[in-house]
C-alpha positions as CSV (number, residue, x, y, z in Angstrom):
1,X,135.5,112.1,148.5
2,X,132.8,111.8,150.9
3,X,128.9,111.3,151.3
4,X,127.1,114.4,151.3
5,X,124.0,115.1,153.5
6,X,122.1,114.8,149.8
7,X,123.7,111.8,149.5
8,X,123.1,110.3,152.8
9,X,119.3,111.2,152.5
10,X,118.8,109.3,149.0
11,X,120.8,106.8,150.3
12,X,117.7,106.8,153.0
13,X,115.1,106.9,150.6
14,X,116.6,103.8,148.8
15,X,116.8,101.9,151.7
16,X,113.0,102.1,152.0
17,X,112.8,99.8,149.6
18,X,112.1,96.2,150.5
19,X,114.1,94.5,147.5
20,X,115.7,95.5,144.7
21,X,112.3,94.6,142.8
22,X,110.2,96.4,140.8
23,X,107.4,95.1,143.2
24,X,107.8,97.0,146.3
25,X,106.6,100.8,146.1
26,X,106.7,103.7,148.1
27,X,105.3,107.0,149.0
28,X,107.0,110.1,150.9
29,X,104.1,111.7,152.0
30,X,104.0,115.7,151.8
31,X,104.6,115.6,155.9
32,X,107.8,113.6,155.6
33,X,110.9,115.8,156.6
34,X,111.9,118.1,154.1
35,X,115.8,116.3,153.0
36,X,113.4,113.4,152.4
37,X,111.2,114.6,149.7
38,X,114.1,116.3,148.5
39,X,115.7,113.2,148.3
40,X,112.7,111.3,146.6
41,X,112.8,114.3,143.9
42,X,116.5,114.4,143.2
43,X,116.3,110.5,142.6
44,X,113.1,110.7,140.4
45,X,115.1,113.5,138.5
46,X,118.1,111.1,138.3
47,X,116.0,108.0,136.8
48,X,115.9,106.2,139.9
49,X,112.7,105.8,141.1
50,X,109.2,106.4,139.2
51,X,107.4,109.1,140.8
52,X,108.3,112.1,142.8
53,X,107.1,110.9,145.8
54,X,108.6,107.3,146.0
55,X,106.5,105.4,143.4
56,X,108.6,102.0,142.1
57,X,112.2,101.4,141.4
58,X,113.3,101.9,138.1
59,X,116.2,99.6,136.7
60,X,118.7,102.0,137.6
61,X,117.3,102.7,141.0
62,X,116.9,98.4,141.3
63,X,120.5,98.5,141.4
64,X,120.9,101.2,143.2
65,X,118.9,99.7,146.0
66,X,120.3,96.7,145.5
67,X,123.9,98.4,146.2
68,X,122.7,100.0,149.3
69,X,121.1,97.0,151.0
70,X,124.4,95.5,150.5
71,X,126.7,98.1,151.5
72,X,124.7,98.1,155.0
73,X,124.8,94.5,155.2
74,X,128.5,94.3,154.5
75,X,129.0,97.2,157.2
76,X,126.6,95.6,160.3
77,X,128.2,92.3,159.3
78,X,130.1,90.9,162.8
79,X,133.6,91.3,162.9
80,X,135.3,87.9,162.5
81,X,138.5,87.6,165.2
């Protein structure tokens, strides 16, 4: 199984977020590219994020994020020889 262009975009969207934390908000304005806010509206439909538009993590989307950041990090990490 592989990542769909859906997933890829919320993926996107949750890397937006600073921390894992409830603390850090967003918004996807109405000018954003169209996968976006498609994005921000399938993860607010899935429980992951507050509002429509970006809004705050929920604690589903807090992991989530949290997952991502680290997936990323594990990825860019430099390759030990």
């Amino acid at each position: 199984m592989s990542y769909t262009p859906e997933n890829r975009a919320e993926l996107e969207v949750l890397m937006l977020y600073k921390s894992a934390t409830n603390l850090d908000g967003i918004k996807i304005h109405k000018t954003a590219e169209p996968s976006v806010i498609a994005a921000a509206e399938r993860l607010f439909e899935g429980g992951f994020i507050t509002q429509v538009d970006g809004g705050y993590l929920t604690p589903l989307g807090s992991t989530a994020a949290e997952h991502a950041h680290l997936l990323v990090d594990m990825l860019n990490a430099p390759i030990e020889q």
